[in-house]
C-alpha positions as CSV (number, residue, x, y, z in Angstrom):
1,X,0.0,0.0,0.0
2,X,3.1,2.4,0.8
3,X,4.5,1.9,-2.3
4,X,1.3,2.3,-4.4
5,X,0.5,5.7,-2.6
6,X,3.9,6.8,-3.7
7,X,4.2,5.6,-7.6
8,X,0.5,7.2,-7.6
9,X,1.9,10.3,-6.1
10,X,4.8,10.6,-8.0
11,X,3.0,10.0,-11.4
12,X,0.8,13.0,-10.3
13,X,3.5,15.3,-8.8
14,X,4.1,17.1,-12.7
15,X,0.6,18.5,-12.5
16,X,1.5,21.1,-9.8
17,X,2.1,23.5,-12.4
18,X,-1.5,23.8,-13.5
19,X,-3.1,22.8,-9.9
20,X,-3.0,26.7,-8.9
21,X,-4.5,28.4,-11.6
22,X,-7.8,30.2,-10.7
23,X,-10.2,32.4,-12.8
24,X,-9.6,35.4,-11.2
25,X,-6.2,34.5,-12.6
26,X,-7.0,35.0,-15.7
27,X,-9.3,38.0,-15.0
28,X,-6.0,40.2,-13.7
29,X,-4.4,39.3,-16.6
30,X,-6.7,40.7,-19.2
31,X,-7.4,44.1,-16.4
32,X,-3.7,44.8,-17.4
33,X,-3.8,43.8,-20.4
34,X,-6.8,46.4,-21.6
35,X,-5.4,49.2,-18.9
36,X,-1.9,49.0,-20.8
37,X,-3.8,49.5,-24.6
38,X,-5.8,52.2,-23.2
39,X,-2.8,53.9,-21.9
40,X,-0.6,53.2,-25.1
41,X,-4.0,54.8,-27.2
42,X,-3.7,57.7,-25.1
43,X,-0.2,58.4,-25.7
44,X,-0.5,57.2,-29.8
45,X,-4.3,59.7,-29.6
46,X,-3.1,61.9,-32.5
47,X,-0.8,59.1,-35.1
48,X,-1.6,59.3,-38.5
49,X,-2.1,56.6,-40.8
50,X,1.7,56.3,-41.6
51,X,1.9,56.3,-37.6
52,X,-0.3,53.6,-36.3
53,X,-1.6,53.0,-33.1
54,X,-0.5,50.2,-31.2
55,X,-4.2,48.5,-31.7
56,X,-4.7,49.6,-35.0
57,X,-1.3,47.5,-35.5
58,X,-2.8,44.9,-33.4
59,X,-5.7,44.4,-35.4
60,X,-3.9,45.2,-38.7
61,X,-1.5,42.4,-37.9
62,X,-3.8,40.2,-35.6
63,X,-4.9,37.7,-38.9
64,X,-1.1,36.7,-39.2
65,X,-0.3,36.3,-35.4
66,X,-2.9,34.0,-35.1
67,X,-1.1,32.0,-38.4
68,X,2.0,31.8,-36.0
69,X,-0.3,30.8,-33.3
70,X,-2.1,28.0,-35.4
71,X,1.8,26.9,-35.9
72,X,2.4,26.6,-31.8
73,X,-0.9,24.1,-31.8
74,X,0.4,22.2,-34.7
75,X,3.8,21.6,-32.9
76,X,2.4,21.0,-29.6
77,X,-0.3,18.1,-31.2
78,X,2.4,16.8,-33.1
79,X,5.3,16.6,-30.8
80,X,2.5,15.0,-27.6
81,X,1.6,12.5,-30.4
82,X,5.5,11.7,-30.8
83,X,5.8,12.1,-27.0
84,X,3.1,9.8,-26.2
85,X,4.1,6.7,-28.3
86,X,7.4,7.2,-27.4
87,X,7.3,7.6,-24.0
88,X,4.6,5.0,-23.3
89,X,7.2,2.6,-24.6
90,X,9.7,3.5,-22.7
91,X,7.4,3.0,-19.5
92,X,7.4,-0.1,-20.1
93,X,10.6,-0.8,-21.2
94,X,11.1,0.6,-17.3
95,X,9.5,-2.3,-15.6
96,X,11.0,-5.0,-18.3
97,X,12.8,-7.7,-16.7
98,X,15.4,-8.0,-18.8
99,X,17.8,-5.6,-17.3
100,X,19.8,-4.3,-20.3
101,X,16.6,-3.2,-21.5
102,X,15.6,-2.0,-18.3
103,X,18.8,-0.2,-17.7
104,X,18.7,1.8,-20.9
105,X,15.1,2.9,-20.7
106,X,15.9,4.6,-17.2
107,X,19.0,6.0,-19.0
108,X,17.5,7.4,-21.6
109,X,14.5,8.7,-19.5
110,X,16.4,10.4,-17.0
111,X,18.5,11.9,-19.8
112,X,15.7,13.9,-21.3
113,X,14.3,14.7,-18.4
114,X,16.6,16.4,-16.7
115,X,18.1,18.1,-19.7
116,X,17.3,22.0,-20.5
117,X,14.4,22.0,-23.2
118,X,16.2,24.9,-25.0
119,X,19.6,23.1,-24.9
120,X,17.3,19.9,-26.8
121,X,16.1,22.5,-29.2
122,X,19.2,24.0,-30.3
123,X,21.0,20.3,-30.4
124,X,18.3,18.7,-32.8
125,X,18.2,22.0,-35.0
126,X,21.4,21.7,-35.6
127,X,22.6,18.4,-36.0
128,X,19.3,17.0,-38.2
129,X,19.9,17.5,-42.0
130,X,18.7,20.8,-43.9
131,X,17.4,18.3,-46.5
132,X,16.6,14.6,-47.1
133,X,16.8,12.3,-50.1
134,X,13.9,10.7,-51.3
135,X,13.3,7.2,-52.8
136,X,13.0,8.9,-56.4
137,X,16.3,10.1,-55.6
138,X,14.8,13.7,-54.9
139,X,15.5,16.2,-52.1
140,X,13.2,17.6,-49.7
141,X,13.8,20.5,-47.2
142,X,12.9,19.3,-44.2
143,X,11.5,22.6,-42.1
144,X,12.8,24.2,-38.9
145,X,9.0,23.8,-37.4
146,X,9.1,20.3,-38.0
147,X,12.5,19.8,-36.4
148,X,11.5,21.7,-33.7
149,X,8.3,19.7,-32.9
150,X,10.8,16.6,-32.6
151,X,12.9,18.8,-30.3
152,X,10.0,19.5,-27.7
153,X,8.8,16.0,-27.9
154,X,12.0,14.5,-26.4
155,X,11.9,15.8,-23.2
156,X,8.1,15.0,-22.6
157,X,8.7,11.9,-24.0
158,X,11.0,11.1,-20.9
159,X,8.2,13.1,-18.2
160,X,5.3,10.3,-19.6
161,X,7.9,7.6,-19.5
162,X,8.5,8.2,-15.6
163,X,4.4,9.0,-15.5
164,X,3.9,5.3,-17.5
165,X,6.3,3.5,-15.1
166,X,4.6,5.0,-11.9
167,X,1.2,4.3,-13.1
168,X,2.0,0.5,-13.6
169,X,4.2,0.3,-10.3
170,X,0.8,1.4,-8.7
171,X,-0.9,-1.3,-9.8
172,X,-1.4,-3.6,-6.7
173,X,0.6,-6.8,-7.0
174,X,-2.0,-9.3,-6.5
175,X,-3.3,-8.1,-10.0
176,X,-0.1,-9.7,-11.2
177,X,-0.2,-12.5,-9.5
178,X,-4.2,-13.5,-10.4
179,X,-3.0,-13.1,-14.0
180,X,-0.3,-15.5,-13.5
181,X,-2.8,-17.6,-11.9
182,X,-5.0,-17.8,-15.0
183,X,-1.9,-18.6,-17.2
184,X,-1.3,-15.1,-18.8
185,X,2.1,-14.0,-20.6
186,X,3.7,-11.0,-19.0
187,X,3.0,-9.5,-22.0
188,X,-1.2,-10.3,-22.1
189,X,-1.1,-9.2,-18.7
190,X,0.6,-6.0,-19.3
191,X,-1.5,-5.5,-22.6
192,X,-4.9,-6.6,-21.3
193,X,-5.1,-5.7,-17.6
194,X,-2.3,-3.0,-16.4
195,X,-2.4,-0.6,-19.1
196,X,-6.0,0.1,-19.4
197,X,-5.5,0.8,-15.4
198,X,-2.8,3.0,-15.9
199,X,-5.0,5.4,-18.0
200,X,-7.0,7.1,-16.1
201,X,-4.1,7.3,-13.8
202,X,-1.8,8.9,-16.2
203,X,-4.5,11.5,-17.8
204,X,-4.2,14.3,-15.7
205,X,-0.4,14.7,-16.0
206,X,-0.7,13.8,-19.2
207,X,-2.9,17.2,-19.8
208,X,-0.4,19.1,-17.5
209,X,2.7,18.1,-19.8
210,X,0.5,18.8,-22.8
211,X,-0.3,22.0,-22.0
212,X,3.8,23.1,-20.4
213,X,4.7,21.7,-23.7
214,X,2.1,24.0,-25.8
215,X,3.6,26.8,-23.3
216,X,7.4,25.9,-24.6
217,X,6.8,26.3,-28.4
218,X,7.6,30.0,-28.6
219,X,11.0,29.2,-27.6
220,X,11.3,28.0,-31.8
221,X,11.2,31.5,-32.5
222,X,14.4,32.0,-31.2
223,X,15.5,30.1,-34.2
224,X,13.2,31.8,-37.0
225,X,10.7,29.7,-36.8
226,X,7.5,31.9,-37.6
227,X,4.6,30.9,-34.6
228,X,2.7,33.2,-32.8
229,X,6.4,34.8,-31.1
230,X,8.0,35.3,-34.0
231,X,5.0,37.0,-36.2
232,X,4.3,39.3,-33.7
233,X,8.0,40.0,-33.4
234,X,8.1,40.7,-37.0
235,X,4.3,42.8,-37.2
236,X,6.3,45.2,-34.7
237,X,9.2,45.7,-36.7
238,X,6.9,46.2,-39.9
239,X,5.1,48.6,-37.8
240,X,7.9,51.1,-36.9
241,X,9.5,48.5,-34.3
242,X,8.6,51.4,-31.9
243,X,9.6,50.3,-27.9
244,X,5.9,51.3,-26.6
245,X,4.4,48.3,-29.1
246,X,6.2,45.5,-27.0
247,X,4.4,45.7,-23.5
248,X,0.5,45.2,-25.1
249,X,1.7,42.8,-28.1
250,X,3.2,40.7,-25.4
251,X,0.8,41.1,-23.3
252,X,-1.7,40.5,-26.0
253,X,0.2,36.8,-26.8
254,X,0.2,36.2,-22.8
255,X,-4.0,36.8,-23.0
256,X,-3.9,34.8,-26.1
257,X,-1.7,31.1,-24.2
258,X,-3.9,31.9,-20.9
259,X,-7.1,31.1,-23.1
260,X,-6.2,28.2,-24.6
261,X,-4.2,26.9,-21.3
262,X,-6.8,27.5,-18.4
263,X,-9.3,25.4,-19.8
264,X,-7.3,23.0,-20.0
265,X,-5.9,23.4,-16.2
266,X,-9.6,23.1,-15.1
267,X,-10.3,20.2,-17.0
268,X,-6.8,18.7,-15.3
269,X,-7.9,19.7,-11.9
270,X,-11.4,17.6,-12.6
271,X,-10.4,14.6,-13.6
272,X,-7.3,14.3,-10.9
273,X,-10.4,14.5,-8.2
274,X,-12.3,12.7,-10.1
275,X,-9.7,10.0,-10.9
276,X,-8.1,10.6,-6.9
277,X,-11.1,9.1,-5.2
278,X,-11.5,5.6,-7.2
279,X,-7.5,5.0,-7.0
């Protein structure tokens, strides 16, 4: 019992990140984000139209920020779906009792996890080819979103590796043993009764490394890929790259993470009580 109480716990202990968000949270966040326009419209009262206003750039603009933005939820799909496949794998590959394999699944999930995303992303950007050859003997440029996406997924993938290996440590014992009992591989036993237990335990920090992961794709911009960052980076400059523009475009892409984050913190918070009481 002492050691399912602490697998269970550790699987869950990633989701503190999303546990304290509130809706006055977000409420505080768009106060300051409509007192800063109001003040920056003040100031920008007489521009001209060769002298926009920081919300007439805004809006001007807004159709191609939310292009870049598009590109951040493309990535963060993506590199979960890589993630997930990959790192539910490796879960498993924790618990194997062969202990080469065992061995090299800790390795290479402690590896990921404890390195710097941003380190990751600067590694796999440069070391992956510009271009690939095709079959037909074509090339193909592969793109710096796509490499990126690869990037992010690696360190997640080693975050739901540790998440899959708590979840099936969890798992009482004597669910082992009654399979064993009833003449089941290790294999039909892990396929047919663990894992489907393990989901609903590995959900909610599943969601809460889903949406830190949606919250680390602007840091592809650093490299020129064009998401939401980088577009409004380069709607500034086309607008005059004036300083007082920074404060409410940021601001504006802060608003624009918070909605599509703090839904997804609420729906977290709900199913770990939900999922907290039957476990």
């Amino acid at each position: 019992m002492t050691q399912t109480r602490t697998e269970t716990g550790h699987a869950s202990a990633a989701q503190y990140s999303l546990s304290g968000i509130r809706w006055y949270h977000g409420a505080i966040l768009l106060l300051i984000f409509l007192i800063v326009f109001a003040v920056v419209q003040m100031k920008d009262r007489g521009a001209t139209d060769t002298n926009l206003s920081a919300i007439d750039t805004l809006v001007l603009w807004l159709p191609f920020i939310l292009k870049g933005f598009s590109l951040n939820l493309l990535m963060s799909f993506l590199a979960m779906a890589i993630a997930t496949v990959l790192g539910v794998a490796l879960g498993i590959a924790q618990v194997s009792q062969i202990s080469v394999i065992r061995g090299m699944a800790k390795f290479v999930t402690h590896l990921f996890r404890n390195a710097p995303w941003l380190v990751i992303l600067f590694m796999v950007m440069y070391l992956l080819p510009v271009e690939m050859r095709l079959p037909g003997g074509e090339k193909a440029i592969i793109p710096d979103w796509i490499k990126a996406t690869f990037a992010f997924s690696l360190p997640v993938m080693g975050n739901i590796s540790e998440i899959v290996r708590g979840a099936i440590r969890s798992i009482p014992t004597g669910q082992w043993d009654s399979a064993e009992g009833l003449a089941f591989s290790r294999w039909q036993t892990m396929v047919h009764i663990i894992l489907p237990q393990c989901v609903k335990r590995s959900i909610p920090p599943w969601m809460n490394w889903y949406a830190l992961l949606t919250l680390a794709t602007p840091m592809a911009s650093i490299l020129g890929v064009h998401e939401a960052v980088g577009n409004a980076q380069a709607a500034m400059e086309a607008g005059g790259g004036r300083p007082d523009f920074l404060l409410p475009f940021y601001l504006f892409l802060l608003c624009l993470f918070f909605a599509y984050i703090y839904p997804i913190a609420l729906w977290t918070r709900k199913l770990e009580q939900k999922y907290a009481v039957s476990q």
